[in-house]
C-alpha positions as YAML, in Angstrom:
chain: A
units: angstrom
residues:
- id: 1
  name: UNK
  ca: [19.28, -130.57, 16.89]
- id: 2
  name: UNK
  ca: [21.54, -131.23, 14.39]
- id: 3
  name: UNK
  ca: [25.35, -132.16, 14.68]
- id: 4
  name: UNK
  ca: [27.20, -128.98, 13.15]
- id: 5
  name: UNK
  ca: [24.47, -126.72, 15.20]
- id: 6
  name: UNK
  ca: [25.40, -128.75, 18.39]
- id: 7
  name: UNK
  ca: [28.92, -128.19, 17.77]
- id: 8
  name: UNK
  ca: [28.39, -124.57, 16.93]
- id: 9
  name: UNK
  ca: [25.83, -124.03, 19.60]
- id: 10
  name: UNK
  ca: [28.44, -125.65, 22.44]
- id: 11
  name: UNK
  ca: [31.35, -124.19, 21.19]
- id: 12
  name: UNK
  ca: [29.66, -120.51, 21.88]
- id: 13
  name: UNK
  ca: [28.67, -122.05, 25.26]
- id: 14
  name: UNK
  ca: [32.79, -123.30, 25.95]
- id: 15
  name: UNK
  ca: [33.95, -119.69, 24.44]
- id: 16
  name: UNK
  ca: [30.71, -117.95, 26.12]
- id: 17
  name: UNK
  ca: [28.45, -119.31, 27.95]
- id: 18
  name: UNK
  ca: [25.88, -116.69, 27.81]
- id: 19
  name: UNK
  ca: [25.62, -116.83, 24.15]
- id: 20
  name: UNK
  ca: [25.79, -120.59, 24.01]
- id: 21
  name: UNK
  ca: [22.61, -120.03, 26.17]
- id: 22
  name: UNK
  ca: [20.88, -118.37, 24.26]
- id: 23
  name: UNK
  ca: [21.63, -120.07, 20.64]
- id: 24
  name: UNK
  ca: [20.61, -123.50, 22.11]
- id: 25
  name: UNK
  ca: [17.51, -122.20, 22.93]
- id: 26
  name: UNK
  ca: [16.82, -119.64, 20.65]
- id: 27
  name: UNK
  ca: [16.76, -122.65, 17.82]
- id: 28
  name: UNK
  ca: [14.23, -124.58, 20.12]
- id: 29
  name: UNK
  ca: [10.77, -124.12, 18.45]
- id: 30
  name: UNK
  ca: [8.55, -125.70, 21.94]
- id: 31
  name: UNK
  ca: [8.32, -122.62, 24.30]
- id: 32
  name: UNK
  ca: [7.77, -125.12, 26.87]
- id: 33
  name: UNK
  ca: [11.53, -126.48, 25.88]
- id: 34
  name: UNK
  ca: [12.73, -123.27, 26.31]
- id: 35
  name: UNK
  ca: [10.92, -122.37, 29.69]
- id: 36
  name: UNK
  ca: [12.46, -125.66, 31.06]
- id: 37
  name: UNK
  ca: [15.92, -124.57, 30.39]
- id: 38
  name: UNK
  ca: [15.73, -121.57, 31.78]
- id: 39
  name: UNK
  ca: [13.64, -122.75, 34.81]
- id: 40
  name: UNK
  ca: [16.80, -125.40, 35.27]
- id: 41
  name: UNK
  ca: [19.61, -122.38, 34.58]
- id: 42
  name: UNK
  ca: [17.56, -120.13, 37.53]
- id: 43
  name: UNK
  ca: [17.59, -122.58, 39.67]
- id: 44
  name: UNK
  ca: [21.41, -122.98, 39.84]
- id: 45
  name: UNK
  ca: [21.64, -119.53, 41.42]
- id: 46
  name: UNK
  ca: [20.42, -118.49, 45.00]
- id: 47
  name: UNK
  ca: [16.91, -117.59, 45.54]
- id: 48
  name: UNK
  ca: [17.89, -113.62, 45.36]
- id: 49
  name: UNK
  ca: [19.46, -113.93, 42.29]
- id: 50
  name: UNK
  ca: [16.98, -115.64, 40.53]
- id: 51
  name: UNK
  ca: [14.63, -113.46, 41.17]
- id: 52
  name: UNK
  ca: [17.22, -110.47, 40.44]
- id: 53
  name: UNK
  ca: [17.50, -111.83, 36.77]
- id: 54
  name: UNK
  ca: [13.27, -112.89, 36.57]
- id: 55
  name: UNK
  ca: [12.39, -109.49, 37.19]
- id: 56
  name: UNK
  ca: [15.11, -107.59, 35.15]
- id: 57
  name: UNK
  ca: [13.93, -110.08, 32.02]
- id: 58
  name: UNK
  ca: [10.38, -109.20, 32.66]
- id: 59
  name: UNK
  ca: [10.99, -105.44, 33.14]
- id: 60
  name: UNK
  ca: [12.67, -105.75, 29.60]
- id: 61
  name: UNK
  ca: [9.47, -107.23, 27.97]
- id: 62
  name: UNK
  ca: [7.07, -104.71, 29.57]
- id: 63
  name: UNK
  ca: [5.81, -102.30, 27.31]
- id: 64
  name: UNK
  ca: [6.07, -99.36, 29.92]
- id: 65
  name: UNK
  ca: [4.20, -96.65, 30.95]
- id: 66
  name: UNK
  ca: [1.34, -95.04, 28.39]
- id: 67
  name: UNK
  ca: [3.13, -92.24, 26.34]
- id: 68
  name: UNK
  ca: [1.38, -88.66, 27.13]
- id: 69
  name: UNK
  ca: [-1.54, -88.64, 24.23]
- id: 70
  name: UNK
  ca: [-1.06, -85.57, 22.00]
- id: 71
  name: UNK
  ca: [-3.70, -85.76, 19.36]
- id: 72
  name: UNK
  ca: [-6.82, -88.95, 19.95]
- id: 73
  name: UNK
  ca: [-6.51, -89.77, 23.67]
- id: 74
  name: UNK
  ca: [-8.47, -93.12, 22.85]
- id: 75
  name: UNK
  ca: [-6.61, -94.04, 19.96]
- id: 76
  name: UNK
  ca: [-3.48, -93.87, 21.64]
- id: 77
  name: UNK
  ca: [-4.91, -95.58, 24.80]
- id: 78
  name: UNK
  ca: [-5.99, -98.42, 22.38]
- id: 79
  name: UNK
  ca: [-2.22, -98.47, 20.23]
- id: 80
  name: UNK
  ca: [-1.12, -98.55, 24.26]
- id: 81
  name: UNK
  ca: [-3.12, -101.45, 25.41]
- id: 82
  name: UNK
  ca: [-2.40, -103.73, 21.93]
- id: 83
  name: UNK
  ca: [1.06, -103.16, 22.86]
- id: 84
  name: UNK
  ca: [1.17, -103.98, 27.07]
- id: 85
  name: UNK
  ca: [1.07, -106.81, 28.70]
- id: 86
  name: UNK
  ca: [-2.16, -108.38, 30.55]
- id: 87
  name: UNK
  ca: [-0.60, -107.68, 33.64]
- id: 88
  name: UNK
  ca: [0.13, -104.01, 33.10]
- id: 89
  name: UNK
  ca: [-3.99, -103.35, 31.67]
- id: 90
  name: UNK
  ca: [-4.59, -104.84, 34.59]
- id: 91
  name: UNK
  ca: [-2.69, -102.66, 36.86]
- id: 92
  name: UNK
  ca: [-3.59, -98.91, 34.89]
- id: 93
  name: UNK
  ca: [-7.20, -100.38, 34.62]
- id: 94
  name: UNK
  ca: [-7.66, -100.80, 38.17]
- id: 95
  name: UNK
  ca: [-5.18, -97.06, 39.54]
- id: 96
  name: UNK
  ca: [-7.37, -94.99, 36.84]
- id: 97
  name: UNK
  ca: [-10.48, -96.55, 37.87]
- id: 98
  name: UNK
  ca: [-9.78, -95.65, 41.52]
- id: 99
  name: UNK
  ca: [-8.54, -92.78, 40.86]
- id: 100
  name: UNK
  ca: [-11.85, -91.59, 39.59]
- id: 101
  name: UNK
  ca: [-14.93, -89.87, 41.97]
- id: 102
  name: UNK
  ca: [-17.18, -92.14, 42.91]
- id: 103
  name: UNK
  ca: [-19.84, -90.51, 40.44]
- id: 104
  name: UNK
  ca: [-17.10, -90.82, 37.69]
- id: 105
  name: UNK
  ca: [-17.13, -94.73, 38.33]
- id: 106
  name: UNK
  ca: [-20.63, -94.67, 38.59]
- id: 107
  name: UNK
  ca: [-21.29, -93.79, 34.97]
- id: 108
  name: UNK
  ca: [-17.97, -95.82, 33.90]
- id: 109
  name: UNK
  ca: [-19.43, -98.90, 35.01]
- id: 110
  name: UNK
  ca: [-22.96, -97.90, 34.09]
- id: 111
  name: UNK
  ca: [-21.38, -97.50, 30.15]
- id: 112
  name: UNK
  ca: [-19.08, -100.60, 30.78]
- id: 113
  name: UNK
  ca: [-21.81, -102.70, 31.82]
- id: 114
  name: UNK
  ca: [-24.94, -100.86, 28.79]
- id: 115
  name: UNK
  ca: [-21.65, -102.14, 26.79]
- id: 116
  name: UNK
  ca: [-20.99, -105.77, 27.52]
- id: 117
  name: UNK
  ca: [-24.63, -106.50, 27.34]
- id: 118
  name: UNK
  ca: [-25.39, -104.76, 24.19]
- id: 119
  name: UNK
  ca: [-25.55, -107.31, 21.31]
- id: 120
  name: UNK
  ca: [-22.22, -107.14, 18.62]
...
């Protein structure tokens, strides 16, 4: 880090230390750098509130719920999925799955499976 960023980047920490924060280690390229910081700056607060701000941050990075399809329902599952996090595929993927009859998951995995072993 260079001096006048230093100065710059601690002088928004003495004037606001939120935004000092967040300049420090928005100019830190490692995302393991970055991870460290704020692993250190969660673990100054109590257990609650830690994992108050942890799930807020993560909430805000989510992608959300599927949008009601209007026009290609597969197309717009597939713009939905590039979008969402592994986590949340994982979730839908296993609620629709059980929300289908057990014939419907029959032939879903039937197609799944003719699918995975079909050469590409």
């Amino acid at each position: 880090m260079s001096a006048p960023f230093l100065h710059i980047a601690f002088g928004n920490a003495l004037a606001d230390p939120i935004e000092g924060a967040a300049s420090i280690c928005a100019w830190m390229p490692d995302e393991d750098e970055r991870a460290t910081v704020a692993a250190t700056i969660l673990g100054t607060l109590s257990p609650a509130m830690a994992e108050l701000i942890a799930q807020d941050t993560l909430d805000h990075l989510r992608q959300g719920p599927p949008v009601a399809p209007f026009w290609n329902l597969k197309e717009e599952a597939a713009t939905w999925a590039e979008l969402a996090s592994p986590a949340e595929i994982a979730v839908y993927a296993w609620v629709a799955f059980h929300a289908l009859t057990l014939d419907r998951r029959t032939r879903f995995l039937a197609k799944a499976y003719s699918e995975a072993e079909a050469p590409s």
